[in-house]
Backbone of each chain as ProteinMPNN parsed JSONL, in Angstrom:
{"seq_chain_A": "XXXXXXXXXXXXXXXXXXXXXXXXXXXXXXXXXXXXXXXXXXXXXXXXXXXXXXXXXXXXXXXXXXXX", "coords_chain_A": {"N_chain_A": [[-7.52, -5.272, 23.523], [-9.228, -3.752, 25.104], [-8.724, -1.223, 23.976], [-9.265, -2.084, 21.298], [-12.05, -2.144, 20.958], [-12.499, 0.678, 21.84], [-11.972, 1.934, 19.841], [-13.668, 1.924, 17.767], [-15.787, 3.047, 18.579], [-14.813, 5.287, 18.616], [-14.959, 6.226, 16.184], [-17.348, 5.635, 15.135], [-18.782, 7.822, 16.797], [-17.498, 9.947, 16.177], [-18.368, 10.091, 13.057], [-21.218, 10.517, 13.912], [-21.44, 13.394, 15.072], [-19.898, 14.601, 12.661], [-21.831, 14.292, 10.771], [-24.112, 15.194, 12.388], [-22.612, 17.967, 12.319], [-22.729, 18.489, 9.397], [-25.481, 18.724, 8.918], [-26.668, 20.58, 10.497], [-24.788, 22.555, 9.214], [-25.432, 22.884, 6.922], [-28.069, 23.185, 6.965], [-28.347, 26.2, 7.703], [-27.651, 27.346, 5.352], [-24.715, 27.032, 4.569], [-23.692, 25.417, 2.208], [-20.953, 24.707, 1.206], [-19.116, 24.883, 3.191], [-20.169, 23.082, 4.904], [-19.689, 20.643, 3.297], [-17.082, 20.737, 3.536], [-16.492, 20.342, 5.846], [-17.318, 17.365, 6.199], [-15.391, 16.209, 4.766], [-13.351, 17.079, 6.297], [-13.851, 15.759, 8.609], [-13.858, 12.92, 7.575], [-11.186, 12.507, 6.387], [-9.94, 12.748, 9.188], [-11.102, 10.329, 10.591], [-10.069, 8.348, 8.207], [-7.094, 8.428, 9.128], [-7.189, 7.34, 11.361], [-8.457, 4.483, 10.328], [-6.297, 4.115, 9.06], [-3.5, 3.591, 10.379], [-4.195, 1.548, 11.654], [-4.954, -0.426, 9.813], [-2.024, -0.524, 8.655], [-1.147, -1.568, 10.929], [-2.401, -4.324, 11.131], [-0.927, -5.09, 8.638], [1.333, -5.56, 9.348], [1.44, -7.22, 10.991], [0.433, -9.527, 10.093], [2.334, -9.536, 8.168], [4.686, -10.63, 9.511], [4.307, -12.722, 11.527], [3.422, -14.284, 9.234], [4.562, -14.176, 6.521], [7.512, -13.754, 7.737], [9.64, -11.53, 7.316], [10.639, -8.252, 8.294]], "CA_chain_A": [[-8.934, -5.515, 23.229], [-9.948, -2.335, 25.794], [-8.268, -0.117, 22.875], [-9.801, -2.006, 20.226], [-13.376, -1.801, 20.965], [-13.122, 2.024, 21.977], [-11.577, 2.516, 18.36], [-14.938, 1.43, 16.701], [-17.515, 3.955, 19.248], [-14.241, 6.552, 18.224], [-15.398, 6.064, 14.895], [-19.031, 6.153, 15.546], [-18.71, 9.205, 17.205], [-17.136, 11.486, 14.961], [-19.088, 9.97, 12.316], [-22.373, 11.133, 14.146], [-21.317, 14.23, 14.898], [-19.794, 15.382, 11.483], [-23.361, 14.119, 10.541], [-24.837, 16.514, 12.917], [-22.515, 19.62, 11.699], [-23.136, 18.235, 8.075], [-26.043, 19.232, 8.808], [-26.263, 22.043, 10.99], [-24.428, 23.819, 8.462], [-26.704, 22.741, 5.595], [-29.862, 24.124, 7.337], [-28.046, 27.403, 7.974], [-27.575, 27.404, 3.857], [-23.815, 27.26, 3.997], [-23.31, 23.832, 1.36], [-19.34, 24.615, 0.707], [-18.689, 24.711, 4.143], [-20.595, 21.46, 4.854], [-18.824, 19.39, 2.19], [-15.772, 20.318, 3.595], [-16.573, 19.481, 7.621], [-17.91, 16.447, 6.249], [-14.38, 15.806, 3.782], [-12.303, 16.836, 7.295], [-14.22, 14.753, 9.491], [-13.787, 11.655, 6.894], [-9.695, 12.352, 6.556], [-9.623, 12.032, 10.261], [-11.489, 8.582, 10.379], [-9.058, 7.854, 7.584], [-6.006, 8.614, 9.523], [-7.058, 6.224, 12.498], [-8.154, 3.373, 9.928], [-5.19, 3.295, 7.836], [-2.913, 2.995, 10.95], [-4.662, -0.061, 11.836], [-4.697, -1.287, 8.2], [-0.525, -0.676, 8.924], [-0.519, -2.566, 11.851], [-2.75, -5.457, 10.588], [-0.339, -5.846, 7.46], [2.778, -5.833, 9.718], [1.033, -8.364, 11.963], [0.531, -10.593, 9.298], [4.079, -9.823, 7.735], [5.875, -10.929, 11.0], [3.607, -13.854, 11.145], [3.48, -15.416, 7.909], [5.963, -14.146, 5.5], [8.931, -14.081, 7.921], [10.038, -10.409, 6.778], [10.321, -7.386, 9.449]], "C_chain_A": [[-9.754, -4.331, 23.697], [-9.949, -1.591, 24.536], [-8.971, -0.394, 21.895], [-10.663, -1.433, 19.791], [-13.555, -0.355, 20.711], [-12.837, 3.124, 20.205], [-13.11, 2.709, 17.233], [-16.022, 2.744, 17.155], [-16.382, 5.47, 18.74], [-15.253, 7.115, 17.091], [-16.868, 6.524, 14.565], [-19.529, 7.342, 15.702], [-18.649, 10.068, 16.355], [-17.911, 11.389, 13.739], [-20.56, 10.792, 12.687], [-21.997, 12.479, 14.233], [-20.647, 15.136, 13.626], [-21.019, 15.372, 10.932], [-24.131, 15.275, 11.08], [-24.013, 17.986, 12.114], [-22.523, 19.323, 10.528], [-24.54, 19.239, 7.797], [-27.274, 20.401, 9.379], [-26.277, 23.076, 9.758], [-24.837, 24.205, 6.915], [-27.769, 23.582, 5.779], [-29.458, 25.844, 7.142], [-27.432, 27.486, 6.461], [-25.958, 27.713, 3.662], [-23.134, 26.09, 3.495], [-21.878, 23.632, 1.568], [-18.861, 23.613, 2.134], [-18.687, 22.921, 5.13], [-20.122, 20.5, 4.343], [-17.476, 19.612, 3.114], [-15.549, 19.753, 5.126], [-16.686, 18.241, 7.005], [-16.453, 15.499, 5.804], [-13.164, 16.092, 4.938], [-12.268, 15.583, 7.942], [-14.084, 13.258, 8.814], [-11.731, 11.315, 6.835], [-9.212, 11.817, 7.804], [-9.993, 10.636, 10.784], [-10.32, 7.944, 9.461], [-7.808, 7.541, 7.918], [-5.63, 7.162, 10.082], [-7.265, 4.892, 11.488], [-6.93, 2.596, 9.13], [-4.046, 3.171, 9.059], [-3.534, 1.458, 11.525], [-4.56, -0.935, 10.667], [-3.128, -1.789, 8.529], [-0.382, -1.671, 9.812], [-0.822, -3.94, 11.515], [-1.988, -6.147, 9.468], [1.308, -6.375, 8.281], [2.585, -6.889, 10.612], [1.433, -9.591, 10.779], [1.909, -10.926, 8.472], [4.654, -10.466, 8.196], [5.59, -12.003, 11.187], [3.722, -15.061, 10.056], [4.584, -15.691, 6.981], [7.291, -13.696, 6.187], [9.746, -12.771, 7.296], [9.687, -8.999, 7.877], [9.671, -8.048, 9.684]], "O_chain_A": [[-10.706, -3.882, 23.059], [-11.021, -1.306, 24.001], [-9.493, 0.553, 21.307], [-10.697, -0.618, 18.868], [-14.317, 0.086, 19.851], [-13.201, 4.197, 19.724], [-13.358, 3.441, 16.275], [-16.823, 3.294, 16.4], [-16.916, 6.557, 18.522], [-16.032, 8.068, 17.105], [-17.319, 7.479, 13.932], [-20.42, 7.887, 15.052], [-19.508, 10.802, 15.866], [-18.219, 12.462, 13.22], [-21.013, 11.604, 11.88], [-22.284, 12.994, 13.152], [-20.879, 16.345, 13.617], [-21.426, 16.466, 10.541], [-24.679, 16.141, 10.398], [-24.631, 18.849, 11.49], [-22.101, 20.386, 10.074], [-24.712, 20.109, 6.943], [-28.303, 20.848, 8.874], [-27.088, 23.922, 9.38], [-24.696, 25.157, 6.147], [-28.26, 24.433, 5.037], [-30.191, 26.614, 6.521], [-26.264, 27.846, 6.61], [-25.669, 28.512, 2.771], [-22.145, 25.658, 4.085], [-21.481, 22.568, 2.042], [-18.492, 22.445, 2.258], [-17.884, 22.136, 5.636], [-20.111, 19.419, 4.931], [-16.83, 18.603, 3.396], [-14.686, 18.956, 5.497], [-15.681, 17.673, 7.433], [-16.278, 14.372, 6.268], [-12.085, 15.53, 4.748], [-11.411, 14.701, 7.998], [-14.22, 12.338, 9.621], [-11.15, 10.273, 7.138], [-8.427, 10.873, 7.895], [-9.171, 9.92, 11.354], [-9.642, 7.047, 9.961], [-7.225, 6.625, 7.337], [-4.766, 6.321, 9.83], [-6.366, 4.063, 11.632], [-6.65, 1.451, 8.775], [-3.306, 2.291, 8.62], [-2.876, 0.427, 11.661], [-4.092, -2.073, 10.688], [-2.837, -2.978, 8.662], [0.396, -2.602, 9.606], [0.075, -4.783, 11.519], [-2.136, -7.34, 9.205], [2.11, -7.233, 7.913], [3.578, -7.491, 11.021], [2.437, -10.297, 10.688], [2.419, -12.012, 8.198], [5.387, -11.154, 7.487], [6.57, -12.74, 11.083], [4.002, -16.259, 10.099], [5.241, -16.692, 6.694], [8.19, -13.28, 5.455], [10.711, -13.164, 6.641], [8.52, -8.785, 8.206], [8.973, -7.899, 10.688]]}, "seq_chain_B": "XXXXXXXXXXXXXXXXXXXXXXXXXXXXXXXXXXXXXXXXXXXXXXXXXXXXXXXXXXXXXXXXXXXXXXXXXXXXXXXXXXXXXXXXXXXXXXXXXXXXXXXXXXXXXXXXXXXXXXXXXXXXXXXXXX", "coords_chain_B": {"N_chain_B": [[-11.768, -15.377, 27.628], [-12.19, -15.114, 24.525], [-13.597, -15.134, 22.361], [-15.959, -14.377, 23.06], [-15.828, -12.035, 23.344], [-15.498, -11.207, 20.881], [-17.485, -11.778, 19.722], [-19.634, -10.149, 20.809], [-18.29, -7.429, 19.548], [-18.944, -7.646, 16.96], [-21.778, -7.43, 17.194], [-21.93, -4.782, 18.226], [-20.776, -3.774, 16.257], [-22.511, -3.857, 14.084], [-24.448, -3.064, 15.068], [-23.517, 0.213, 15.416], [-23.496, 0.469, 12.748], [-25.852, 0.534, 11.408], [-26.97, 2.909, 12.721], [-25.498, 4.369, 11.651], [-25.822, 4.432, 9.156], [-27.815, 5.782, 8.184], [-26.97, 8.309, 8.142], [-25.493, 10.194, 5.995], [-22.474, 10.003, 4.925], [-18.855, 8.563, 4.592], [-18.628, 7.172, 6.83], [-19.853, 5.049, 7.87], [-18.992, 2.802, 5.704], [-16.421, 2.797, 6.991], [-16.832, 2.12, 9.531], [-17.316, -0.953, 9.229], [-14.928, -1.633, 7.76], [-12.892, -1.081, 9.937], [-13.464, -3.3, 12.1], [-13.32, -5.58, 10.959], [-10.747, -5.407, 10.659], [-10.289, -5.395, 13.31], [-11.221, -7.474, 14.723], [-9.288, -9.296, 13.158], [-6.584, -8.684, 13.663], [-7.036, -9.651, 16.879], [-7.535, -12.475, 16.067], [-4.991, -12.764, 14.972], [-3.281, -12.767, 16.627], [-3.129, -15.159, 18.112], [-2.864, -16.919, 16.343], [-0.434, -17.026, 15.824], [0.811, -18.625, 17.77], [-0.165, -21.45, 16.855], [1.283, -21.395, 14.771], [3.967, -21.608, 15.574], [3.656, -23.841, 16.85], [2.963, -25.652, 14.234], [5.661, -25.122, 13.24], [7.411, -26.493, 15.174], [6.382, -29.039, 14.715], [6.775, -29.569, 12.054], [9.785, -29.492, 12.024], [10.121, -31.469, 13.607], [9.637, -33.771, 12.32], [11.871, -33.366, 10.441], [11.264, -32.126, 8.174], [11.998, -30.168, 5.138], [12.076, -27.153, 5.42], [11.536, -25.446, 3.772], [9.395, -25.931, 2.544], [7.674, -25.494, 4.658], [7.85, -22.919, 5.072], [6.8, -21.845, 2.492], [4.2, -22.817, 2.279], [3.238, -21.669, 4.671], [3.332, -18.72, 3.57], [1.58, -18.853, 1.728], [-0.511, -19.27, 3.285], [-0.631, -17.288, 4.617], [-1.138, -14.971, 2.434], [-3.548, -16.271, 1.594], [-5.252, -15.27, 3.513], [-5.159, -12.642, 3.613], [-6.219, -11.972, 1.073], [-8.551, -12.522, 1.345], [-9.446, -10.897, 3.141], [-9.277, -8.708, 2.418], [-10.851, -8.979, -0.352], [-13.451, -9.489, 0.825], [-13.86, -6.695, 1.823], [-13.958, -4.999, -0.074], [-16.529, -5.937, -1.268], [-17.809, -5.586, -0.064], [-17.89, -3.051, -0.079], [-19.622, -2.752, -2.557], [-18.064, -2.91, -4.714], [-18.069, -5.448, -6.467], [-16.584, -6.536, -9.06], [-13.863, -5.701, -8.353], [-13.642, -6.87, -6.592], [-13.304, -9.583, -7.322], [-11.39, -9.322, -9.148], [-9.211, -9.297, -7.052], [-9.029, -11.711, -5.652], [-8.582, -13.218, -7.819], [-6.049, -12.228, -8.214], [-4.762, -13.252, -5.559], [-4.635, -15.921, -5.91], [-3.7, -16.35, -8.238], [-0.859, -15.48, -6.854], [-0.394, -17.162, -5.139], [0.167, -19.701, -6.593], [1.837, -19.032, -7.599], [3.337, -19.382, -5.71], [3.812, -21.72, -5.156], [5.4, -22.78, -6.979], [8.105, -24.068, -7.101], [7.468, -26.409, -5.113], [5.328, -27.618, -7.05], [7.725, -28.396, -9.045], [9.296, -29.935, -7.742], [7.548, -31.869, -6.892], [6.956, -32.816, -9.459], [9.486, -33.568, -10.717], [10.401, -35.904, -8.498], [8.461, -37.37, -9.965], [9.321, -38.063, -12.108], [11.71, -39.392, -11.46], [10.667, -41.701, -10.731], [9.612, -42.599, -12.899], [11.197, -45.02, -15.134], [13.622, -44.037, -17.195], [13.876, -44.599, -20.55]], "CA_chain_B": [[-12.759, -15.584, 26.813], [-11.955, -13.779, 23.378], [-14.402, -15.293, 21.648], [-17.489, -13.682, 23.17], [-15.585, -10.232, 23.194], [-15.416, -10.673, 19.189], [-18.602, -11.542, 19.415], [-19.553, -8.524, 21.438], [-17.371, -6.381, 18.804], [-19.445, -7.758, 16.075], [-22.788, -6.735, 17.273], [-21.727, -3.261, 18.199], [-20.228, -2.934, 15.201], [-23.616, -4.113, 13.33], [-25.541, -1.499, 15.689], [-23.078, 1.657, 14.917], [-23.379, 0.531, 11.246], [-27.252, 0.496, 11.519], [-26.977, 3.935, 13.16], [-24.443, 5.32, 10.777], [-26.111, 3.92, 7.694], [-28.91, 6.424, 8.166], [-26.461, 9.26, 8.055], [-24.606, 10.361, 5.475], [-21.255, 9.838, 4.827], [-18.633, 6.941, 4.137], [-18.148, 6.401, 8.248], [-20.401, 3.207, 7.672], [-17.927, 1.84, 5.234], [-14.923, 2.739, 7.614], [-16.736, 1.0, 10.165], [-17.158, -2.101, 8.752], [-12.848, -2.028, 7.73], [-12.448, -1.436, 11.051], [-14.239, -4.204, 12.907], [-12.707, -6.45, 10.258], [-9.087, -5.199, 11.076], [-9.542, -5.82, 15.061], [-11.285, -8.702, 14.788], [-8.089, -10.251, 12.379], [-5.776, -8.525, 14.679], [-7.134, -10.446, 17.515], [-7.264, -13.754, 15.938], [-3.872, -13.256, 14.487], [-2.313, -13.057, 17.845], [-3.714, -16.317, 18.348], [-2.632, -17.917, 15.434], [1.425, -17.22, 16.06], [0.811, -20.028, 18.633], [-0.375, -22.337, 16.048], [2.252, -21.594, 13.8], [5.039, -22.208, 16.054], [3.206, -25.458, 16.766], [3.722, -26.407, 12.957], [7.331, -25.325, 12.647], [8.231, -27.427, 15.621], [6.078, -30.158, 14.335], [7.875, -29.723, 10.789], [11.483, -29.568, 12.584], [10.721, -32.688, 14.586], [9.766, -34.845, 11.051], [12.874, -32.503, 10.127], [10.875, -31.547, 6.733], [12.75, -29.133, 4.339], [12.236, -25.735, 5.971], [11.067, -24.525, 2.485], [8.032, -26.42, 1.84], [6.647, -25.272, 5.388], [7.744, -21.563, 4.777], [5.899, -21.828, 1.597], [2.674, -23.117, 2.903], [3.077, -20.606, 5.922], [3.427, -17.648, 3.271], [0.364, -19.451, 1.258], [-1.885, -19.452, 4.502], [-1.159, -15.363, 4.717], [-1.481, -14.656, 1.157], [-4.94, -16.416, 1.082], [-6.028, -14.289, 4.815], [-4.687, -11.16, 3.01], [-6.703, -11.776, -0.231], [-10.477, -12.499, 1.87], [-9.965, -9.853, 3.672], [-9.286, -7.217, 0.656], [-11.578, -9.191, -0.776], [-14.404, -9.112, 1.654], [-14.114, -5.239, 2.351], [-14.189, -4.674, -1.311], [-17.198, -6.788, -2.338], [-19.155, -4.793, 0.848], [-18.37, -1.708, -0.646], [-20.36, -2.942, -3.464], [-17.501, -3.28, -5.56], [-18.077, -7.13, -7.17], [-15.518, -6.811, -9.676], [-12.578, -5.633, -7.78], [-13.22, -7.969, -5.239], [-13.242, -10.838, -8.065], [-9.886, -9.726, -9.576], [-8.305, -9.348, -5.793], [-9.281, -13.461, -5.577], [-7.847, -13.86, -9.008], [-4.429, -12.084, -7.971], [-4.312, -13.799, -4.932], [-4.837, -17.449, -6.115], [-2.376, -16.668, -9.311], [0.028, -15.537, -6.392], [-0.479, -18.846, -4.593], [0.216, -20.902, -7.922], [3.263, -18.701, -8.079], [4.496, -19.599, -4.894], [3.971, -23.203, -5.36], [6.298, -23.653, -8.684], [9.02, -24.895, -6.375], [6.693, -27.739, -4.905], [5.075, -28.453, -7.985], [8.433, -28.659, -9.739], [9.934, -31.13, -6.917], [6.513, -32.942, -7.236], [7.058, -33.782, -11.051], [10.692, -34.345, -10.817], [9.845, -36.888, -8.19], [7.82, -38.846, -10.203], [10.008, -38.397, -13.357], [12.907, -40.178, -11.382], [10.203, -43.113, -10.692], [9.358, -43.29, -14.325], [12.558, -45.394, -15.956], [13.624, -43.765, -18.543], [13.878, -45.438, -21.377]], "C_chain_B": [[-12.695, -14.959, 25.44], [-12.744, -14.012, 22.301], [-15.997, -14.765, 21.777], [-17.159, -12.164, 23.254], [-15.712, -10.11, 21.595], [-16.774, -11.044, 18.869], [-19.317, -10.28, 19.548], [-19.695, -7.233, 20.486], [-18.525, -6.792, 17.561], [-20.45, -6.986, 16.24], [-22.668, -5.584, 17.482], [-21.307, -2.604, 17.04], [-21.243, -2.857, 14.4], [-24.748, -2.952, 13.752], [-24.961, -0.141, 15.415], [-23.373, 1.526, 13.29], [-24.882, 0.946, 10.583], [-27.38, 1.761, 11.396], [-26.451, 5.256, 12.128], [-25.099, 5.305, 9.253], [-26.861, 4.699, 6.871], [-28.227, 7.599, 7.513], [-25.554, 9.67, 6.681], [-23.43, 10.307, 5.388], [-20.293, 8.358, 4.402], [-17.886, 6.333, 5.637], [-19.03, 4.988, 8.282], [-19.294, 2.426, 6.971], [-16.894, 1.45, 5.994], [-15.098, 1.962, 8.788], [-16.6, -0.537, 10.073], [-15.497, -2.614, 8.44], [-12.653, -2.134, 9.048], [-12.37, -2.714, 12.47], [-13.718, -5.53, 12.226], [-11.438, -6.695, 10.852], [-8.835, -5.483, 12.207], [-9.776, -7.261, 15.011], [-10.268, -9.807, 14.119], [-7.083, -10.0, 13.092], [-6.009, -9.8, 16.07], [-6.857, -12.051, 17.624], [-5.633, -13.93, 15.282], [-2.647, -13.194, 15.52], [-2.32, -14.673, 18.554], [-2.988, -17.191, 17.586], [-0.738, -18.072, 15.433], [1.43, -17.942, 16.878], [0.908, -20.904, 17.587], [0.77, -22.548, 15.057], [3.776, -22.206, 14.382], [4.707, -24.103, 16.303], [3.449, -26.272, 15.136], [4.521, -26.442, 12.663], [7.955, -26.161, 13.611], [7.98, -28.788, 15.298], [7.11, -30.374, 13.022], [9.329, -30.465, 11.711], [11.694, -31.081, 13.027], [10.437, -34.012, 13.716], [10.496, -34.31, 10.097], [12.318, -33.028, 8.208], [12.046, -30.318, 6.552], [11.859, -28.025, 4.839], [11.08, -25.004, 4.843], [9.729, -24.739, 2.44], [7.229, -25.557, 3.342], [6.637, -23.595, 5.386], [6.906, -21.441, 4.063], [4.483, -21.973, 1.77], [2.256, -22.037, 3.916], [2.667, -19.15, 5.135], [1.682, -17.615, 2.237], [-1.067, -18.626, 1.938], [-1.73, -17.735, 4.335], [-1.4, -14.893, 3.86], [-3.065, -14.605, 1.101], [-5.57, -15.635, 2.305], [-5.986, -13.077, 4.298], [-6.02, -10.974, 2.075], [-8.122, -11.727, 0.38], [-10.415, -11.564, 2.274], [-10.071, -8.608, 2.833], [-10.378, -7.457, -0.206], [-13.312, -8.762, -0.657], [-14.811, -7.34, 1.777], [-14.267, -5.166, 0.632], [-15.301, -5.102, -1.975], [-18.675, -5.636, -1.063], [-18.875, -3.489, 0.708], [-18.859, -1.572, -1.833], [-19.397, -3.026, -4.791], [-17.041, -4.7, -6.053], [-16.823, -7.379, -7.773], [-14.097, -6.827, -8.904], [-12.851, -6.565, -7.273], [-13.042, -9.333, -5.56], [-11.676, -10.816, -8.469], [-8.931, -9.674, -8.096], [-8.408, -11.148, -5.513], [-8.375, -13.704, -6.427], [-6.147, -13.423, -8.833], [-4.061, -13.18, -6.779], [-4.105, -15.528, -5.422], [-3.155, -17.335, -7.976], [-0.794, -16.159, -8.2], [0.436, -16.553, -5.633], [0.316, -19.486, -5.442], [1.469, -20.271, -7.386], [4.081, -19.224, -7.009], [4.82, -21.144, -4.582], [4.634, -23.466, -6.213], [7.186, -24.366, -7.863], [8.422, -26.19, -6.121], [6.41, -28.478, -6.266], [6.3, -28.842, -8.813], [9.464, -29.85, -9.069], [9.113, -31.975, -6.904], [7.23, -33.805, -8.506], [8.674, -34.246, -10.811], [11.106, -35.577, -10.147], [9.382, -37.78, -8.833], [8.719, -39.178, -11.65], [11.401, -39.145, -12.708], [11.942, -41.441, -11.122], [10.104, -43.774, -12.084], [10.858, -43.723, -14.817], [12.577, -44.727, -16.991], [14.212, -44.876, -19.792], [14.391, -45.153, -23.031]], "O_chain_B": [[-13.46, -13.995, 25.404], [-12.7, -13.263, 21.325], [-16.899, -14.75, 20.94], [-17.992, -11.258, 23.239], [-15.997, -9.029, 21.078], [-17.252, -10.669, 17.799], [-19.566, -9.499, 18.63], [-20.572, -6.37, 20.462], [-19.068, -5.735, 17.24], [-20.428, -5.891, 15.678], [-23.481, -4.97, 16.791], [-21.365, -1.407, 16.76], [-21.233, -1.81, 13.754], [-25.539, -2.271, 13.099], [-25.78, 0.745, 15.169], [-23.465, 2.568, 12.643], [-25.033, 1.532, 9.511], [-27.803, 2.186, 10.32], [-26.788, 6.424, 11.933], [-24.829, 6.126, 8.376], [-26.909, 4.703, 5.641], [-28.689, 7.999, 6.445], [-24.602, 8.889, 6.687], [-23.127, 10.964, 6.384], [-20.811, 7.315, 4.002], [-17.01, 5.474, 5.73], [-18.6, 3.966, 8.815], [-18.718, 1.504, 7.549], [-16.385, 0.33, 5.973], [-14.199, 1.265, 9.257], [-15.851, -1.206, 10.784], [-14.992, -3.678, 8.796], [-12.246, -3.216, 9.473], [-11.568, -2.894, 13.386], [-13.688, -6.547, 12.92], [-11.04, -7.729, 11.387], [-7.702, -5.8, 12.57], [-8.916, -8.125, 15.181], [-10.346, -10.996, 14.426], [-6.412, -10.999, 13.353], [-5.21, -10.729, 16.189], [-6.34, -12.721, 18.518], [-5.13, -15.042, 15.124], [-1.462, -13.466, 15.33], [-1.528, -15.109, 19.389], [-2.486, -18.191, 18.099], [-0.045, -19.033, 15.102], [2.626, -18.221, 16.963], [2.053, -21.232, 17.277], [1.127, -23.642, 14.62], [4.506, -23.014, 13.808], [5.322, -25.13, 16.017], [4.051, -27.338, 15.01], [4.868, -27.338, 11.893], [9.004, -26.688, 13.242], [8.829, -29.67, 15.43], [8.039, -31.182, 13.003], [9.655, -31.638, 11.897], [12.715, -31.767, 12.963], [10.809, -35.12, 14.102], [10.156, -34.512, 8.931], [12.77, -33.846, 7.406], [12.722, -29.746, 7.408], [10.683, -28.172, 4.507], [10.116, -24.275, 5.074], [8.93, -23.811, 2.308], [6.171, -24.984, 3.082], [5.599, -22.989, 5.653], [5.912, -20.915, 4.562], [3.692, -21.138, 1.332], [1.111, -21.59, 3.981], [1.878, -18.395, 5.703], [0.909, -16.664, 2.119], [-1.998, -17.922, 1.546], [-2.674, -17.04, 3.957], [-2.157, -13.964, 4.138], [-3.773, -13.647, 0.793], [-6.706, -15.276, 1.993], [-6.938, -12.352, 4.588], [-6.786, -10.025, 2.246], [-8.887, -10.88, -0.082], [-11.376, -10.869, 1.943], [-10.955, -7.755, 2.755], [-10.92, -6.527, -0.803], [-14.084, -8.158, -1.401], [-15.965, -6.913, 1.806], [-15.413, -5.577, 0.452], [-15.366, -4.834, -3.175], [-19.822, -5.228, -1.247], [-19.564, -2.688, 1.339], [-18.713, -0.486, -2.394], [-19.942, -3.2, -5.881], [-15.863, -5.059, -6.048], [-16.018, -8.186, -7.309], [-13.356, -7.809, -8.867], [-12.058, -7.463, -7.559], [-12.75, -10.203, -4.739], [-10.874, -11.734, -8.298], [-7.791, -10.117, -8.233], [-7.372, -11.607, -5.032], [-7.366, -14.323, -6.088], [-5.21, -14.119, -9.225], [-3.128, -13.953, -6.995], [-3.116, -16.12, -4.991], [-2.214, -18.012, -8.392], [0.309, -16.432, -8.674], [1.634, -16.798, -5.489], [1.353, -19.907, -4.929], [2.188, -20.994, -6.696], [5.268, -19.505, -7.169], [5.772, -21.624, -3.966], [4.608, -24.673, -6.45], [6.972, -25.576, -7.943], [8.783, -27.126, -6.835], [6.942, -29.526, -6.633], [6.007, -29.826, -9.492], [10.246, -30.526, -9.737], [9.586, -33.111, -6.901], [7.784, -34.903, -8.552], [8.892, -35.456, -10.744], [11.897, -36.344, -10.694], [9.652, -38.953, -8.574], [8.783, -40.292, -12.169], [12.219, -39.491, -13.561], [12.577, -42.47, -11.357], [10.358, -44.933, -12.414], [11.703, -42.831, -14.898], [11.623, -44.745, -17.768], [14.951, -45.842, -19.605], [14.371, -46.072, -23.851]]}, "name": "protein", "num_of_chains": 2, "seq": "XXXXXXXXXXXXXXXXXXXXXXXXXXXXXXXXXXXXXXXXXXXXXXXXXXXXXXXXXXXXXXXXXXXXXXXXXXXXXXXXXXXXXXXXXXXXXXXXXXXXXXXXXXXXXXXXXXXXXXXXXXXXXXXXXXXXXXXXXXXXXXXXXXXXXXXXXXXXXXXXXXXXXXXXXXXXXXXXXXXXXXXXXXXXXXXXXXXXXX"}
């Protein structure tokens, strides 16, 4: 439950701050660059939610349908 | 107490979403999956109690094994389908989140043919034939 919670302010986090160098690097007129902090910083959120997605389906696997 | 920590988890998650909502990007959406995913995690540690409680209940009115597997695989099917559902209908996608209902409920049916087919044959040995 400790782990859970701090998963969510992870999240938060990096979200605000790609936000900030989103746009940082907007003001300082370099767009490309910006799209792509913004398209890193979203892969890595991605990483952490889709192992949780994994674990939540293997929870419920093990659980319900009796399979691994 | 794990019910006022998922409470807890809710509102924080409703205040980063607030926060995030402002900002650009699709970390609002990912929060919202996420807060979903602990909070089902949590309660589904919970619920492998309950379930053992129905297979020993089954065992001890020594029901056919099958019918309570079936119902057991039912109950996760239909938790599977709200929640795919749910995250899909709050990323403003209506439709998907209508045909993810409609798969899940035609995968239900499907896993009921056994029942329903021991249902009717049941009542077709009451009816005499004639």
């Amino acid at each position: 439950m400790q782990m859970d919670a701090s998963i969510l302010f992870q999240i938060a986090g990096i979200g605000i701050i790609v936000a900030l160098i989103h746009t940082i690097l907007k003001q300082m007129g370099k767009e490309e660059i910006a799209q792509f902090a913004t398209l890193v910083g979203f892969i890595i959120v991605l990483v952490i939610v889709i192992n949780g997605l994994s674990d939540l389906f293997q929870q419920i696997r093990s659980v319900f349908l009796f399979q691994g | 107490m794990d019910i006022i920590q998922i409470v807890t988890l809710g509102i924080i998650a409703s205040i980063l979403y607030i926060v995030l909502k402002d900002l650009k990007g699709p970390f609002a959406f990912l929060i919202i999956l996420v807060t979903g995913i602990v909070i089902f995690l949590v309660v589904i540690k919970q619920l492998g109690a309950i379930i053992q409680l129905i297979e020993t209940l089954g065992q001890r009115a020594t029901i056919n094994g099958m019918y309570i597997n079936t119902i057991l695989k039912i109950i996760g099917i239909a938790y599977i389908t709200e929640l795919g559902a749910n995250i899909t209908k709050d990323a403003g996608l209506g439709a998907v989140a209508a045909k993810i209902e409609l798969a899940g409920k035609v995968f239900i049916l499907l896993l009921a043919i056994p029942i329903i087919t021991a249902v009717i044959e049941a009542i077709l040995n009451f009816i005499p034939s004639t």
